[in-house]
N, CA, C and O atoms as CSV, one atom per row, in Angstrom:
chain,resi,resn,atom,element,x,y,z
A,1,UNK,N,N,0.857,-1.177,0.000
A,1,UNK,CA,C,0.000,0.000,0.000
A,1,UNK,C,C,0.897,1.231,0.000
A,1,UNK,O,O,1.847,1.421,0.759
A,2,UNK,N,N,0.355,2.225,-1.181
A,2,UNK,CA,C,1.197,3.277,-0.729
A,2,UNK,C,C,0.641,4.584,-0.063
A,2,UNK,O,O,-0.504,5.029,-0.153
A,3,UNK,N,N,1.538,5.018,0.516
A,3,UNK,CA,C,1.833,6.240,1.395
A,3,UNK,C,C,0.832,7.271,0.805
A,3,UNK,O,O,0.069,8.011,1.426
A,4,UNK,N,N,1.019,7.146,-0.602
A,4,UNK,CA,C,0.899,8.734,-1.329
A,4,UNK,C,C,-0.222,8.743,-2.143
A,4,UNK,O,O,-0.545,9.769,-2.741
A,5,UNK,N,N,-1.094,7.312,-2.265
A,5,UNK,CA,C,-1.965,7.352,-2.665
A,5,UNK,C,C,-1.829,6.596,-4.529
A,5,UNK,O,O,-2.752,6.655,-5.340
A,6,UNK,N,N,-0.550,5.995,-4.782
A,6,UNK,CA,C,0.064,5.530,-6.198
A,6,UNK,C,C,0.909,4.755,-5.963
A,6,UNK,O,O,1.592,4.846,-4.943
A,7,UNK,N,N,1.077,3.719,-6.937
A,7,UNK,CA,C,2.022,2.540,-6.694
A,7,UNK,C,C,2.916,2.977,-7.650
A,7,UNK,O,O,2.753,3.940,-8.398
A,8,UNK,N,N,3.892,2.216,-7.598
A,8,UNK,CA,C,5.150,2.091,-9.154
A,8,UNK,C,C,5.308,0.608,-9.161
A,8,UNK,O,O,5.376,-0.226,-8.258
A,9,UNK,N,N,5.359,0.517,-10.919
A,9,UNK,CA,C,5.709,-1.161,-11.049
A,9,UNK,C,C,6.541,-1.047,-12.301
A,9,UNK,O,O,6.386,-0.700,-13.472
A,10,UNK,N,N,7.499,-1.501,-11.512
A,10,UNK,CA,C,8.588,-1.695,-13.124
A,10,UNK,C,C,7.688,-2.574,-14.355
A,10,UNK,O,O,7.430,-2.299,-15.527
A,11,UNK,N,N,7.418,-3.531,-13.645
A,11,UNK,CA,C,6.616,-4.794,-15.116
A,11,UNK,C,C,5.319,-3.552,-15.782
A,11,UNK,O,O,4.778,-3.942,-16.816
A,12,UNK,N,N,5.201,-3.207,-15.649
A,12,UNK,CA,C,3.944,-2.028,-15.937
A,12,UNK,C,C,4.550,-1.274,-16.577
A,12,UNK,O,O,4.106,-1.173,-17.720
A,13,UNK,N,N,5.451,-0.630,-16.347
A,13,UNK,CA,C,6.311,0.381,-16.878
A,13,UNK,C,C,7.185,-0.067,-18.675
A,13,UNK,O,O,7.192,0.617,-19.698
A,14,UNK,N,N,7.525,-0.810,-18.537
A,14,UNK,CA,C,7.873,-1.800,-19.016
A,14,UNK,C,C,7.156,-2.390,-20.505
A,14,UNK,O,O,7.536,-2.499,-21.671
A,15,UNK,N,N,5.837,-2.708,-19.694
A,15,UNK,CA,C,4.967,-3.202,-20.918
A,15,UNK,C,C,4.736,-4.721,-20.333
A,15,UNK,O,O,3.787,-5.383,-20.755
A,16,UNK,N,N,5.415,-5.120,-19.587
A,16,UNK,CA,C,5.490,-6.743,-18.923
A,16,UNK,C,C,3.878,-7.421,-18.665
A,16,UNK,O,O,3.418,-8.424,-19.211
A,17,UNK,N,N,3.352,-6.718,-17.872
A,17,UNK,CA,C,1.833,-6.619,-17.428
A,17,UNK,C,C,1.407,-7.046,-18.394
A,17,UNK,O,O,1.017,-8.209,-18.490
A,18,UNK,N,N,1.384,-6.143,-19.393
A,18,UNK,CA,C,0.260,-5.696,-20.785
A,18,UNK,C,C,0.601,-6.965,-21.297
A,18,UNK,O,O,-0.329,-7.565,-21.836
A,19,UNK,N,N,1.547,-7.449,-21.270
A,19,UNK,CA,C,1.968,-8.535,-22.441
A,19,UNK,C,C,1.675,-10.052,-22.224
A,19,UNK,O,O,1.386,-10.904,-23.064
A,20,UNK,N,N,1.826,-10.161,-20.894
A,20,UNK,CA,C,1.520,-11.466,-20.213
A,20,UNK,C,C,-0.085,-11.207,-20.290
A,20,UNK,O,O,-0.612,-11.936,-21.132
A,21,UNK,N,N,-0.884,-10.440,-19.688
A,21,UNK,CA,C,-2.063,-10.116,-20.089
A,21,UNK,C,C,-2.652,-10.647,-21.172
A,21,UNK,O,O,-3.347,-11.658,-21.069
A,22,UNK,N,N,-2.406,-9.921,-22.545
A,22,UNK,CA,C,-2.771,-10.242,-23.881
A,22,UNK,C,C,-2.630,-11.820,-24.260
A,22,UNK,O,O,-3.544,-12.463,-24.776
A,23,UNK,N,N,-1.301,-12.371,-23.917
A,23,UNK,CA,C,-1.022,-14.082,-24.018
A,23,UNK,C,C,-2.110,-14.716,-23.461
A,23,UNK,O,O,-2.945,-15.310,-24.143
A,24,UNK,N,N,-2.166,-14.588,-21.774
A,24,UNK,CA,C,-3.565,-14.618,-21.406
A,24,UNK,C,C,-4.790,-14.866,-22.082
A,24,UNK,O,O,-5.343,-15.940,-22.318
A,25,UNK,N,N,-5.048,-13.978,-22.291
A,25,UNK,CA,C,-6.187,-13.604,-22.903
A,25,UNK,C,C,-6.475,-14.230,-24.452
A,25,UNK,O,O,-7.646,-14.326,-24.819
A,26,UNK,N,N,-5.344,-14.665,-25.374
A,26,UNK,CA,C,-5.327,-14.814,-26.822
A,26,UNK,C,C,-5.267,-16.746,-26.499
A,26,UNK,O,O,-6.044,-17.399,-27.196
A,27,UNK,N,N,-4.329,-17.578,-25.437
A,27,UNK,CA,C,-4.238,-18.657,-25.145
A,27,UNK,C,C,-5.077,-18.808,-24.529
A,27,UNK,O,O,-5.382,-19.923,-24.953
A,28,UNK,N,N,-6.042,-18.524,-23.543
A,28,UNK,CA,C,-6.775,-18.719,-22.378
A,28,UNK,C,C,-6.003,-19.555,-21.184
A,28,UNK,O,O,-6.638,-20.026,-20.241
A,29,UNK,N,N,-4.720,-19.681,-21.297
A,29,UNK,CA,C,-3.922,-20.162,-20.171
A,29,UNK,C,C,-3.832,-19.008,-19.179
A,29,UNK,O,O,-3.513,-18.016,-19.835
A,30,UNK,N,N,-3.974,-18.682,-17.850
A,30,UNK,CA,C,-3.321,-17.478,-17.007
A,30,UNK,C,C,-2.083,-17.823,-16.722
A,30,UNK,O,O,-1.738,-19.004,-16.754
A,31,UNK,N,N,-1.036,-16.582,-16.324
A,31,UNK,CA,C,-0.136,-16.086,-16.011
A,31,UNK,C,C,0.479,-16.271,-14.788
A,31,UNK,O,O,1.641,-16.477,-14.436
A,32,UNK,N,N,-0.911,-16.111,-14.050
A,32,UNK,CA,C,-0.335,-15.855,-12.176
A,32,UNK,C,C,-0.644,-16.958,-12.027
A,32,UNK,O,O,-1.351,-17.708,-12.700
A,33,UNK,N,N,0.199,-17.156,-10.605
A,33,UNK,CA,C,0.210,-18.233,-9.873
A,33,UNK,C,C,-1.527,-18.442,-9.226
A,33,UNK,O,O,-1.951,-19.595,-9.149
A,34,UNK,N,N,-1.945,-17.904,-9.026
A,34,UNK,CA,C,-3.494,-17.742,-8.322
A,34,UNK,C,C,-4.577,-18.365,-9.634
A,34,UNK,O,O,-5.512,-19.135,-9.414
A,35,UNK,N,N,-4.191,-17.828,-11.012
A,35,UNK,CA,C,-5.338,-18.259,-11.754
A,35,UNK,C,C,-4.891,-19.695,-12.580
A,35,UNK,O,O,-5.519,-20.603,-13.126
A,36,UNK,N,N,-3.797,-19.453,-12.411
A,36,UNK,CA,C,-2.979,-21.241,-12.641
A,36,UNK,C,C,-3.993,-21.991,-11.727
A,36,UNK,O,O,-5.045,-22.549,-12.039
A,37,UNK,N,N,-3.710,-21.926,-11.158
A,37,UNK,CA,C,-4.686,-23.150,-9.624
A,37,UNK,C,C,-6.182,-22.868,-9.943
A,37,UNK,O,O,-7.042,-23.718,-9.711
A,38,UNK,N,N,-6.378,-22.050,-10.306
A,38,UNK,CA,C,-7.846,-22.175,-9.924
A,38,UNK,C,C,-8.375,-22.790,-11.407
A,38,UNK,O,O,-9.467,-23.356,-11.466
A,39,UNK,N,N,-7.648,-22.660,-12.417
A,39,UNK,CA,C,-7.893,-23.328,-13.890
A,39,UNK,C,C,-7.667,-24.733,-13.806
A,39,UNK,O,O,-8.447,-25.438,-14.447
A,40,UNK,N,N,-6.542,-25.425,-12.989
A,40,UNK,CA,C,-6.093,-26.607,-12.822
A,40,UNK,C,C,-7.013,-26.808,-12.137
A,40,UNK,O,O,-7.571,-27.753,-12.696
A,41,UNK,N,N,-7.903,-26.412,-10.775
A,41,UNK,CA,C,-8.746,-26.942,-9.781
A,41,UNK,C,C,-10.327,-26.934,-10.621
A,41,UNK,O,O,-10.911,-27.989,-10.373
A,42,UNK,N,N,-10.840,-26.351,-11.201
A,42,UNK,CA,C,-11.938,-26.104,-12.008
A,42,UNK,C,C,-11.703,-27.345,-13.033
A,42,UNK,O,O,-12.741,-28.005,-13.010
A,43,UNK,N,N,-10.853,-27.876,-13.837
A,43,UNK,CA,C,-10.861,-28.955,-14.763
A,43,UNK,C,C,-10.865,-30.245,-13.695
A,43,UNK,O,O,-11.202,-31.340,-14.146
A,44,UNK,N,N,-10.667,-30.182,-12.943
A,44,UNK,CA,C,-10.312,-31.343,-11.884
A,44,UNK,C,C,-11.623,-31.633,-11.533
A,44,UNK,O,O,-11.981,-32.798,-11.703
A,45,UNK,N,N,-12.456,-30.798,-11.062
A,45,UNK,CA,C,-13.853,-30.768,-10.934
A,45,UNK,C,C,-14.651,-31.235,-11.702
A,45,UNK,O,O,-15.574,-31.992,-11.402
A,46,UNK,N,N,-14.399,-30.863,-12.686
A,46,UNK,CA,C,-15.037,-30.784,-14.399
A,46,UNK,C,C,-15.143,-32.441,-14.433
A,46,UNK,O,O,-16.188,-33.092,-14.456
A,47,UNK,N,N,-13.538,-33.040,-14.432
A,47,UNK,CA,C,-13.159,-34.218,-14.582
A,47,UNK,C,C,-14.585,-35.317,-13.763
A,47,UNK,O,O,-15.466,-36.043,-14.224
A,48,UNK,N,N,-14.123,-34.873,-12.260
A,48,UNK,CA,C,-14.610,-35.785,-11.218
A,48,UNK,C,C,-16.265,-35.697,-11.206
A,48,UNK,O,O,-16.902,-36.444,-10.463
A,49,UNK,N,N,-16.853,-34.846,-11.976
A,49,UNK,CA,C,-18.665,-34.296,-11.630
A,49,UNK,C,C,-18.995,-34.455,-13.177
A,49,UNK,O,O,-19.598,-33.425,-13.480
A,50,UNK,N,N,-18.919,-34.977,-13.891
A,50,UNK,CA,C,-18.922,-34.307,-15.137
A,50,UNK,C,C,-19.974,-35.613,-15.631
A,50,UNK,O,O,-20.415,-35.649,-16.780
């Protein structure tokens, strides 16, 4: 959290964000560690109820 009311992010700055983003979005694979799991845990489901 910042102080001043604004963050700084090098990967943002960069273009890093934007880019992993778009891959994202064009593969439908995610990026982060958080939507990794929840894509792997949702097919697992899929698998076992289906």
């Amino acid at each position: 959290m910042s102080k001043f009311g604004f963050s700084f992010s090098l990967s943002r700055l960069l273009g890093v964000a934007q880019a992993k983003q778009k891959i994202a979005r064009a593969t439908g694979i995610p990026t982060t560690k958080s939507g990794m799991e929840r894509k792997i845990g949702n097919s697992i489901l899929k698998m076992l109820f289906k």
